[in-house]
N, C-alpha and C positions, 0 to 999 in steps of 0.2 A: 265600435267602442274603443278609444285610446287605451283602457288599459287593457285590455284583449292584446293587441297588437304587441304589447310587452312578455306576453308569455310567450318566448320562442326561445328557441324549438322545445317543442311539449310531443308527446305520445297520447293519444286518445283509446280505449278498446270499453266494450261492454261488460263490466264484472259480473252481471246476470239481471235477469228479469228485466227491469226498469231502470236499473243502475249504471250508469258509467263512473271510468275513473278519468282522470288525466292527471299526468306526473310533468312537473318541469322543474329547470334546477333555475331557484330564483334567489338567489344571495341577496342580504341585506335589506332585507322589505320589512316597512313595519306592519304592525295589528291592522293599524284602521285601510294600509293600503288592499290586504289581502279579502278584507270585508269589502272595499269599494269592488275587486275580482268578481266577489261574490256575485254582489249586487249585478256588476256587470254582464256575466251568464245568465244572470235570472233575463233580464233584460234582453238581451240576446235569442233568446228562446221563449220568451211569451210572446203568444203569437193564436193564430187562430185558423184551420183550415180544415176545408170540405171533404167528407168520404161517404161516395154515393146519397150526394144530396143532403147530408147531413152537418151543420157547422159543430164542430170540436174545439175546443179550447185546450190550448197546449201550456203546461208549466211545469216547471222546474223548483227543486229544492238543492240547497248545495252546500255537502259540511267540507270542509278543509281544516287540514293538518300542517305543518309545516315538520322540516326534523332535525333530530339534534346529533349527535356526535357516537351517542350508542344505539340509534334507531335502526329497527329493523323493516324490512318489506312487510312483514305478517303488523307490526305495531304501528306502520301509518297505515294501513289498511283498518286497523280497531280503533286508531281513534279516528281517522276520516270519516266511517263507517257510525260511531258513536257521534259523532258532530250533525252526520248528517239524519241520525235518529232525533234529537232534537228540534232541528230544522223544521222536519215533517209535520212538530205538530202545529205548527203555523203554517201553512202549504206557501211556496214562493218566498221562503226567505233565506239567508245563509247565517252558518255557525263556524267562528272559529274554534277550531280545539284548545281547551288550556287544561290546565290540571284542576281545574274543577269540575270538569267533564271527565276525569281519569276512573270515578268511581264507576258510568257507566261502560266504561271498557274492561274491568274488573268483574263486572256481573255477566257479560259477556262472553269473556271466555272464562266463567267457572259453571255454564251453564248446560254443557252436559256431560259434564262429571255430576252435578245436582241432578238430572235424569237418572243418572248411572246408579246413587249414593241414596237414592232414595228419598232426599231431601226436599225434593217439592210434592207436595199431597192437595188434598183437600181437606178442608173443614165444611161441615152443612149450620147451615140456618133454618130454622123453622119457620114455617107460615105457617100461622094460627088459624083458625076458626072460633073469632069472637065469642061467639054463642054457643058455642059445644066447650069454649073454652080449652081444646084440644091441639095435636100439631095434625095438621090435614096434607101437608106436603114439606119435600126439604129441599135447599137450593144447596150445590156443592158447590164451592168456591176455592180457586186456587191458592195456596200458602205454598212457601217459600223459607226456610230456617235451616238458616247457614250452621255450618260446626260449630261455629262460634259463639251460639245460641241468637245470635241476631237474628231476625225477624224480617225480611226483605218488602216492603210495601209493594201491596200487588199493581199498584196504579205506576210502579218503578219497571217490577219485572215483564208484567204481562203484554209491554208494550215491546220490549226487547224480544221476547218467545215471536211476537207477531213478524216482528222485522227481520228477524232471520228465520225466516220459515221454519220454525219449529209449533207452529200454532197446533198440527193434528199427534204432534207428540205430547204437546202440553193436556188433548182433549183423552189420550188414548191411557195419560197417567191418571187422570182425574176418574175416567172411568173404572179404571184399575179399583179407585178407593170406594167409589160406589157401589162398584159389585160384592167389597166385604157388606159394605151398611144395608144392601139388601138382602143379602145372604145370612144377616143376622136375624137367629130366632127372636130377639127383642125388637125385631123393626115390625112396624102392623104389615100386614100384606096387603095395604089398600094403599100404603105411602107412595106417593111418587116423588121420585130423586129427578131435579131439574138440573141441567148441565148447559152453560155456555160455550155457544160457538161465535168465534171471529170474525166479519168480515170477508175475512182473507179466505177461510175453510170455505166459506160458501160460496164464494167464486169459483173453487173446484170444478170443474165438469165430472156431474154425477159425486155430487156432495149425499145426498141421500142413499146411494149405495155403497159409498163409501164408508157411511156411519152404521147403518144397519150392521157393515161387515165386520166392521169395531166389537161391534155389541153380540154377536155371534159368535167369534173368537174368543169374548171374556166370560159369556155364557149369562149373561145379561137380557132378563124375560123385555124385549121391546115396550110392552105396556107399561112395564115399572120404570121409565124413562120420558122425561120431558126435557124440549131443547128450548133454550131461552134465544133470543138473537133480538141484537139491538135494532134500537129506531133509526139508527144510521144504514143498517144491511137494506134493512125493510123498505126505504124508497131509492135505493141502487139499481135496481133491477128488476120491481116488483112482478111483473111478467113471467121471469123463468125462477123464480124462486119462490113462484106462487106452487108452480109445477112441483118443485124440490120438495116443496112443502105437503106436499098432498099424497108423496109418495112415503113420505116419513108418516103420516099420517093413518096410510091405508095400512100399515102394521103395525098400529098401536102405540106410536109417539105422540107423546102432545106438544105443543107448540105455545110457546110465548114470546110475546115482544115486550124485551127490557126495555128500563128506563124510560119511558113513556112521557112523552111532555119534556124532554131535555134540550129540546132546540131544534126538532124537525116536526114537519107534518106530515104523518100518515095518516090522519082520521082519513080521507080520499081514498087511501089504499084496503082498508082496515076489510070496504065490503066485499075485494075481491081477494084477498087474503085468506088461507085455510087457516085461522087461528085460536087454539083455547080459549088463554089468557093473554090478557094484558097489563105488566104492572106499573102502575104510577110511581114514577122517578120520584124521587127525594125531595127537588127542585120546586115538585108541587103538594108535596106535604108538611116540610117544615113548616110549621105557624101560622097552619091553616084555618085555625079556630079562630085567627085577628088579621087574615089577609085575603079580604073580602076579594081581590079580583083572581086570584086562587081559589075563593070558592065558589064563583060564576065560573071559573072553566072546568072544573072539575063537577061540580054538577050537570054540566053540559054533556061534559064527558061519558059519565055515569050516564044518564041517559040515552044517550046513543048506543051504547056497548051493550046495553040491555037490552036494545032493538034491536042486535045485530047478534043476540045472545051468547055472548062471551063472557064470562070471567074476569074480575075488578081482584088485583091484590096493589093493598098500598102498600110501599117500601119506604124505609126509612123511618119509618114511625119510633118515635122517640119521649112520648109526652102523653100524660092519660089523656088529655084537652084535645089532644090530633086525633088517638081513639074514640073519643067520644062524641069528637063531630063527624068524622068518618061512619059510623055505627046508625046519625042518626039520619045521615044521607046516603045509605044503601049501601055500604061499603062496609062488611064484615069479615073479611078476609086481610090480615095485614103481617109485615112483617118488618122487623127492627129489635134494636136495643133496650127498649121499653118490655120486649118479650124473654128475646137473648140473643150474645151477640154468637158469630160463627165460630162453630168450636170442635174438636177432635170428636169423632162420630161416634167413641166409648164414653162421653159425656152426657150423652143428651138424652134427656128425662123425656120421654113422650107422653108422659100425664101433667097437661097444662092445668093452672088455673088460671082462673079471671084475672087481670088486672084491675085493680080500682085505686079511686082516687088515693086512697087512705096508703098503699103498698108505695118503697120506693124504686124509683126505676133505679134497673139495672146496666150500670156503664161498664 
């Protein structure tokens, strides 16, 4: 590649895990040449090869920084670092850094002093029981509320906690807040508090002992605990995370798989799977009551998981019309802002009532 051949002399070494850096001193290059570099790496390194019989596809993501006159080693490392978190979430592309990316290098390193400060918690959401009209379980959900009183979007932070391996500090805090909301004489002792794990955590070797150990430290009864893990984890590796699963299982954890129908297919996996629940993504309940081909897959759906007898919660429910076709096609279990949305665990009312047409929803 021609412009490869322009970067000399560079230094190359491995910053960890999956990461390389390379530094070289390139005076006077513009935006679009340092994207064409970009590009050029990717290309360089997509490629494809055998280990023990097996074909692997090889690629690459790549952020780059350039620097200025007050830059330091730690600050083109955060925003390289911040460029190439970016990058990532399209796999095989490159990012140059500018000061519109400066925001994620900011959340970056203020991110564990927000550990330290106590600043990131959880809030829970309820899932209902239609019919009992009650709260039947609660999902804990990450927040984030800067001194400032701003509000950090978890779909901002939660991806930042991943990338710089702090996903089982993010898991070990949220636990933390779970353990007040079961410990509370106002919580039923039949509630189960569901907790998101990462990807990332479950690639661990010995992720289920790992977690058990969490929950034993904070004094967290196993059975009052369910893990949720997405449909991305779910067809990664189903084989040894069947295993993971089974060991989390044999002590009382229940098992769900998030976001349901977001863009993979597990149905294939679902039978060898040790799993509770499963909840239908958003994706497939928004406007479900006027989007007939939504509701051929989801009564599809629904029917299978009943033969495989598992657990149906819809998420994202937002509209009596979504409850109401849901309810009359076997789905009584749901959760959303039509009910409430996630909120500080001294909040929340656990004597539901019905929603009907006539009440308005709650944004």
């Amino acid at each position: 590649m021609p412009l490869l051949t322009e970067v000399s002399p560079f230094e190359l070494c491995r910053f960890g895990g999956d990461e390389f850096v390379l530094s070289a001193a390139m005076a006077n290059r513009s935006l679009s040449w340092f994207e064409g570099l970009g590009k050029a790496i990717i290309e360089a390194v997509d490629s494809e090869m055998e280990i023990n019989g097996r074909r692997h596809e090889v690629g690459v993501s790549v952020g780059i920084t350039t620097s200025t006159p007050d830059s330091t080693l730690d600050t083109l490392l955060l925003e390289a670092d911040s460029s190439l978190l970016l990058a990532k979430r399209e796999r095989g592309t490159a990012v140059v850094y500018n000061r519109d990316i400066s925001r994620t290098g900011e959340l970056v390193h203020a991110l564990p002093t927000a550990f330290a400060n106590g600043e990131i918690c959880a809030h829970i959401q309820p899932v209902i029981d239609i019919h009992a009209g009650a709260v039947l379980h609660v999902e804990a959900l990450a927040r984030w509320n800067l001194p400032s009183g701003e509000k950090v979007n978890p779909d901002m932070f939660i991806p930042l906690v991943e990338s710089y391996g702090l996903a089982e500090r993010l898991t070990t805090t949220v636990l933390g807040c779970v353990q007040k909301v079961i410990n509370d004489p106002a919580t039923p002792p039949a509630v189960r508090v569901w907790v998101n794990v990462s990807p990332r955590e479950l690639d661990v070797a010995n992720f289920a002992e790992r977690f058990v150990s969490m929950l034993q430290q904070l004094d967290v009864p196993p059975i009052r605990i369910g893990l949720e893990i997405t449909e991305t984890a779910a067809v990664r590796d189903p084989e040894r995370l069947a295993i993971e699963l089974r060991r989390l299982r044999e002590v009382g954890i229940g098992v769900a798989i998030d976001d349901f129908g977001s863009g993979y297919s597990t149905l294939g996996h679902l039978r060898f799977l040790p799993v509770d629940v499963v909840k239908l993504d958003r994706s497939l309940i928004s406007h479900i009551d006027t989007d007939t081909a939504n509701q051929h897959l989801v009564i599809g759906i629904v029917g299978l998981l009943g033969e495989l007898g598992m657990d149906i919660v819809a998420e994202g429910v937002e509209r009596f019309e979504e409850q109401e076709w849901l309810v009359e096609h076997g789905v009584d279990r749901v959760q959303g802002f039509l009910f409430d949305q996630p909120m500080a665990p001294r909040d929340i009312s656990w004597e539901h009532r019905r929603i009907t047409r006539r009440e308005p929803v709650r944004l």
